[in-house]
C-alpha positions, 0 to 999 in steps of 0.5 A, spaced: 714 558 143 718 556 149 712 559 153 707 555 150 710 549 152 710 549 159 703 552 159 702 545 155 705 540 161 701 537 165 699 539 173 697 535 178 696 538 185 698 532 189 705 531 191 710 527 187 714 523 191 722 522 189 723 518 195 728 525 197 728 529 203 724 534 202 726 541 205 721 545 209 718 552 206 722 558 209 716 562 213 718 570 212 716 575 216 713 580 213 712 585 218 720 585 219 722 586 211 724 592 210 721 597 206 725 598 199 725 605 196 721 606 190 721 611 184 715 616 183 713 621 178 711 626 184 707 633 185 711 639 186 706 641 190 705 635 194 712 635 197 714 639 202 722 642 204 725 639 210 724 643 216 731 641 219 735 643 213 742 645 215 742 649 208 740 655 208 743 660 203 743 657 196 748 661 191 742 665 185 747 664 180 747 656 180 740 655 182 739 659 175 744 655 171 740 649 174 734 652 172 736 653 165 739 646 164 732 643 168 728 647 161 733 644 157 734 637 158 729 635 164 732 634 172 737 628 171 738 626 179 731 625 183 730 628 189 730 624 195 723 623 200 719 621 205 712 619 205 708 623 211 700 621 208 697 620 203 700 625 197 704 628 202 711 628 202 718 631 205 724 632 202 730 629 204 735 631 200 735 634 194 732 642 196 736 646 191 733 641 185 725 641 188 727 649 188 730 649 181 724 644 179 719 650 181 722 656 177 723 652 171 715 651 171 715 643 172 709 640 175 712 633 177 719 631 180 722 624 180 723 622 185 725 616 190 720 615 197 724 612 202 723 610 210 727 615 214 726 617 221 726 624 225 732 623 228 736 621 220 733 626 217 737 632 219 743 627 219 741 625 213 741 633 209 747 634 213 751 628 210 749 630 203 751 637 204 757 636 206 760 631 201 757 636 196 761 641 200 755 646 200 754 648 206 758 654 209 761 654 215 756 657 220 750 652 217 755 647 219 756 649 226 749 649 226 748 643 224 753 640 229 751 643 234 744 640 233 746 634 231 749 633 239 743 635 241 738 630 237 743 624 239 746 627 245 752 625 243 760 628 244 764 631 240 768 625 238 761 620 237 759 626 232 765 626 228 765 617 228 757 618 225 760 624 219 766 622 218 770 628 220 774 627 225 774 630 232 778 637 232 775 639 226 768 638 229 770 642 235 774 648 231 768 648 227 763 649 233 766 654 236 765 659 231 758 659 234 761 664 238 762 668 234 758 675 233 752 675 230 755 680 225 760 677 224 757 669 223 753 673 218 759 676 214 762 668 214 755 665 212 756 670 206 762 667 204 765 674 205 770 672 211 773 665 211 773 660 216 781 662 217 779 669 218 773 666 223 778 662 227 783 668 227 776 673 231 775 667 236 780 671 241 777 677 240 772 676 247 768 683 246 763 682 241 764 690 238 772 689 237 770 682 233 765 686 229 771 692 228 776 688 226 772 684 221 770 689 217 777 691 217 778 685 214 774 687 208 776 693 207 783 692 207 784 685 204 788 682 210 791 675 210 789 671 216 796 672 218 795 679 218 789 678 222 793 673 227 798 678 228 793 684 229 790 679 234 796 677 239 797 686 239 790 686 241 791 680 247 798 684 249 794 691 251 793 691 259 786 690 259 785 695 266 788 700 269 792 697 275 789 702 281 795 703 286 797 707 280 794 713 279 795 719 272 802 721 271 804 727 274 804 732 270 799 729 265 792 731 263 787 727 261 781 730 258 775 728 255 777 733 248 783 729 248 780 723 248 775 725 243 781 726 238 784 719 240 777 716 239 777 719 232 785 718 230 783 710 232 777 711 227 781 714 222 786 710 222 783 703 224 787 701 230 789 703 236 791 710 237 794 713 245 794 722 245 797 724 252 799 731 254 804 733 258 806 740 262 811 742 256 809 737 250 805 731 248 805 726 244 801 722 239 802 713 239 799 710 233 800 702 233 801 698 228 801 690 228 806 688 222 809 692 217 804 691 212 798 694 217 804 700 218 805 702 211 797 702 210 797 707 216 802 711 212 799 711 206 793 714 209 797 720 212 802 720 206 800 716 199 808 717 198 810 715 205 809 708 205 813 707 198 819 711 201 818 706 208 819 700 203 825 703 199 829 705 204 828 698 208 830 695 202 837 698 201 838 697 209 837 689 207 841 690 202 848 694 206 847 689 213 848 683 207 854 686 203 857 687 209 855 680 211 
């Protein structure tokens, strides 16, 4: 009803004078408004993935159970793009629900088309990635290190525009040091960043990759890994040349042999020497706990023994105390 009154009042084209001052009209600019997103119902196969997304393992397991809740009750957060063409888009964020989408069959996605520059775009996946906490810690070095390529900016800018804060972009950059094994190995979630970080020491890239897949094999705690480390930075590195072979020692290749398959065995570093009446067989260890694996490969019973008859020496130092 109210509708029908007004369409019922009188208009008059000329101006009515109140006798007020009359403000000018504002001019907007249309060029510089800026462009508001908007939702679409979009082609799955008008949308493209983001060439710079910094993820690039995504766990099967989760993408299955999105796949069967998309079936279920449909996707419940849109996907977020941007416009390249006509009927052409690319994603910003949201890969892993375009991906889901696709496996659940579905033809069209919601989405929210948005502007955004190149240099954001990488920006941007990282920024969500990382508050989702999806990221491993190698595509996230990966991703740093791009990101000060693109803005050729310092460690400390980066960090400013992520929200981190600069040594961790710092520690986390330097795992691209890392072997490619071994950042494989921390890509597959099968070394921590702690263990990771612990490697960084190790220079050669074979002792790196050694060391890892003792890691997983044994189940050693970062700390082991630490202490196994400083052992390794402690061994002379060259034979000083003013000093040549003991006398009345013997060095030969069948002995080095045995010592390169002692080390294999055993898993660390084993010394074989020779001398003119005996010889003597060095096995080194890094912490009781890499001592008592050693014995338990030699003996099984033999580690058991070791941790008893320590335990009773603790116990006589702390009645006589």
């Amino acid at each position: 009803m109210a509708a029908a009154k007004v369409a019922t009042l009188p208009h008059s084209s000329e101006p009515v004078d109140t006798g007020l001052p009359v403000a000018e009209p504002e001019v907007v600019d249309k060029a510089e408004t800026p462009a508001v997103a908007h939702f679409a119902e979009l082609p799955l196969d008008a949308i493209t993935p983001n060439p710079r997304q910094p993820r690039e393992v995504f766990d099967e397991d989760a993408l299955a159970e999105l796949v069967t809740s998309i079936k279920e009750v449909g996707l419940l957060q849109p996907v977020v793009v941007r416009q390249l063409g006509p009927e052409r888009y690319e994603l910003i964020m949201g890969e892993r629900r375009w991906r889901a989408c696709r496996e659940a069959g579905l033809e069209r996605i919601p989405a929210i088309v948005r502007e955004t520059d190149d240099e954001k775009l990488l920006l941007d996946a990282l920024l969500e990635n990382l508050h989702r906490a999806q990221l491993n810690p190698v595509e996230e070095a990966m991703a740093y290190d791009q990101l000060l390529r693109d803005f050729n900016c310092t460690h400390e800018q980066l960090a400013d525009r992520i929200g981190r804060s600069r040594p961790q972009v710092s520690n986390t950059l330097r795992l691209l040091r890392l072997s490619p094994t071994v950042q494989r190995r921390v890509a597959a979630g099968v070394l921590s960043a702690g263990h990771a970080r612990a490697l960084l020491s190790v220079e050669d890239p074979e002792a790196q990759e050694r060391l890892a897949y003792r890691i997983v094999a044994e189940g050693l705690s970062v700390r082991a890994v630490e202490e196994i480390v400083t052992l390794m930075g402690s061994e002379p590195t060259s034979t000083p040349k003013a000093k040549g072979p003991r006398a009345g020692s013997r060095v030969s290749p069948a002995l080095s042999e045995l010592a390169s398959r002692l080390s294999d065995r055993f898993e660390t570093r084993v010394k074989v020497d020779l001398g003119q009446r005996k010889g003597k067989i060095v096995v080194e260890f890094a912490s009781m706990e890499d001592l008592e694996r050693i014995l338990g490969t030699l003996a099984p019973d033999a580690g058991r023994v070791l941790e008893k008859g320590l335990a009773q020496e603790r116990s006589q130092d702390s009645d006589e105390d």
